[in-house]
N, C-alpha and C positions, 0 to 999 in steps of 0.2 A: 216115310220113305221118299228119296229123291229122286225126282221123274228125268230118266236117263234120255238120251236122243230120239230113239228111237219109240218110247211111248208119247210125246211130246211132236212127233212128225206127226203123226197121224190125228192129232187133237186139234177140234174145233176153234179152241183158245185160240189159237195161233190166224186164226184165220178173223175171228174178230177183231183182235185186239191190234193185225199189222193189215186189213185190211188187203188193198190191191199190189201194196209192197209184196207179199206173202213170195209169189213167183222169186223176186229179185234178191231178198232174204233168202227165200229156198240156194241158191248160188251162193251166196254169199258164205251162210251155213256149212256148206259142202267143203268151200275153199277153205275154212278156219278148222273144219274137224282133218282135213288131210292136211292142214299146214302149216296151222296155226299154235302148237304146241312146238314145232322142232325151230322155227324159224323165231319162237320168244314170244309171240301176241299175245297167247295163252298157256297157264298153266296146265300140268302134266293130268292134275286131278279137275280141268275144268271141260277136257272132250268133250267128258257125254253129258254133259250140262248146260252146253251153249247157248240151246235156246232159252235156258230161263236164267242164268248165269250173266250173259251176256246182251242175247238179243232183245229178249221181255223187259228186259231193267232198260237200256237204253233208248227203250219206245216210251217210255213212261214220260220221256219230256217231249214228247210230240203235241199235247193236249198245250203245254206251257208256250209251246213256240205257236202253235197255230191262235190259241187266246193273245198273244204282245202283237203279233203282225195282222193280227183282225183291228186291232185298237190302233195301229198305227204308231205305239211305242215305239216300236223297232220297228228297222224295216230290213234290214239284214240279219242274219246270222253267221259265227263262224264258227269253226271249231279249230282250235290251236294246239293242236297236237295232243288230242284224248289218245294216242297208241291203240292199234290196232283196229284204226276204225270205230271204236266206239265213244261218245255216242251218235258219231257223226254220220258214218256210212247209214244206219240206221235210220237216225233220223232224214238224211236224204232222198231214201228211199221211199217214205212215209209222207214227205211232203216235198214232194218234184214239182212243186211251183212256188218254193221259198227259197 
C-alpha cells in the first residue's frame, strides 16, 4: 500500500532522513499539496504522495552533493530548471551552506 500524506506527516523517516530541513519542507509540502497540481508542478495522482513521490527522492542527492563539496570537486552547485522545485528547493533546504 502507498503511504498517503497524511501517514507520512507524522513519520519519524521524514525527520531523519530531511533532518533540520523538516520545518522548511513542512512549508514547502503544504504550498505544493494546495498548489501544485492546478498550477502544473504536479500531477493530479501525485497530492497525496509528495513526500515520498517528490520530496524523499529529491533528498537522496543530498549525501552526493555534500560528499563532491567536502572533496572540493565542485564547489558550486546549480539547478537548471528541474520544474517545480525539485530537486532543488529540497536540496537547498537540506544544505543552506552549499
Amino acid at each position: 500500500m502507498t503511504e498517503t500524506i497524511d501517514e507520512l506527516d507524522d513519520s519519524p523517516i521524514l525527520g531523519e532522513v530531511l533532518g533540520d530541513a523538516l520545518d522548511k519542507l513542512r512549508v514547502f509540502h503544504a504550498k505544493l499539496a494546495q498548489e501544485g497540481e492546478p498550477r502544473g508542478l504536479i500531477g493530479p495522482r501525485d497530492v497525496g504522495i509528495i513526500w515520498e513521490r517528490h520530496i524523499l527522492n529529491s533528498a537522496a542527492i543530498v549525501s552526493f552533493v555534500k560528499e563532491a563539496t567536502a572533496r572540493r570537486q565542485f564547489k558550486t552547485v546549480a539547478d537548471i530548471g528541474s520544474g517545480g522545485g525539485f530537486p532543488g528547493i529540497v536540496a537547498a533546504a537540506c544544505l543552506p551552506d552549499h
